[in-house]
C-alpha positions in Angstrom: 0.0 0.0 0.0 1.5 3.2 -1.3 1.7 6.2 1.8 1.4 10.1 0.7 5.9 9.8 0.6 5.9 6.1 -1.2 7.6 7.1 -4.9 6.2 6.1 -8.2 7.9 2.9 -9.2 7.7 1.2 -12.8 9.3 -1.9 -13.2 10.4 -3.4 -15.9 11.6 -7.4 -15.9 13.4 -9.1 -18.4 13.0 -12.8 -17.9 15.2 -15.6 -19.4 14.0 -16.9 -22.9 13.2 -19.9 -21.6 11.4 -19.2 -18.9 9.7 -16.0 -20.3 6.3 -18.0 -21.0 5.8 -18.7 -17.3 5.2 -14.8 -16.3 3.0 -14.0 -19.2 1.0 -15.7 -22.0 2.5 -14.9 -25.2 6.2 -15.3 -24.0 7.4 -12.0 -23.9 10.7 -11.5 -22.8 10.1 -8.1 -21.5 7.4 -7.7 -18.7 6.2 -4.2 -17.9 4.6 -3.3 -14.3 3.7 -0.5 -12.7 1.8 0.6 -9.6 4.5 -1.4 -7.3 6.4 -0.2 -4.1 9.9 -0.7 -4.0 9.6 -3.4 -1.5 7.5 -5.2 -4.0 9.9 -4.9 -6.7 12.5 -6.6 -4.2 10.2 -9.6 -3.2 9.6 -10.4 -6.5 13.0 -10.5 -7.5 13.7 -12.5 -4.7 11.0 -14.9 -5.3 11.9 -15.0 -9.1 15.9 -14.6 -9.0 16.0 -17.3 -11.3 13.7 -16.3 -14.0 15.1 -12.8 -14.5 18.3 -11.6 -16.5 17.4 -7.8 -15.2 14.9 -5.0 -13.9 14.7 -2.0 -14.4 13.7 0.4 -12.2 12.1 3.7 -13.1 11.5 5.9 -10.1 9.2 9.2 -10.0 9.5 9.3 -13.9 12.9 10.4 -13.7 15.7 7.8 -11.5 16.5 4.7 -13.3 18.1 1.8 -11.3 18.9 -1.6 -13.0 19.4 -4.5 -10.7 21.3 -6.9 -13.1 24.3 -6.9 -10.0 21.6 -7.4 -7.1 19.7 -10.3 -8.9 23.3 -12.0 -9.4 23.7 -11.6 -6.0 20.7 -13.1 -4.7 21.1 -16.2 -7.2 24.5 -16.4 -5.8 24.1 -16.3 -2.0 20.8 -17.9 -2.4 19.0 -14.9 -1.3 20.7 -14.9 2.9 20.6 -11.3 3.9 19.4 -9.5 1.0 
């Protein structure tokens, strides 16, 4: 639930090609979402490490973060303390 401070996040996940048709019907690689919390954005990544090459992050229509180094991470230290 978004408070009157939370930022205005867009993700956008690139998923692996082969695992692309599991997050969306027609097998796009490239998944757009919006309406999310940065917290959000983290769990999923968490939850879907595995799935995703990238996201990218766009914050209050103007910050972009990608997370290529903080999903290799995760898959690497499988996911203790992130």
């Amino acid at each position: 639930m978004k408070g009157p401070e939370t930022p205005e996040v867009v993700a956008r996940f690139s998923f692996k090609k082969d695992r692309a048709h599991e997050f969306n019907e027609d097998g796009r690689q490239v998944v757009e979402m919006d309406n999310l919390t940065i917290e959000e954005v983290i769990k999923f990544s968490k939850e879907f490490c595995d799935s995703l090459d990238n996201i990218c992050i766009l914050i209050d229509g103007s910050e972009v973060v990608y997370m290529t180094d903080y999903l290799y991470e995760s898959s690497q230290e499988g996911l203790e303390g992130v």
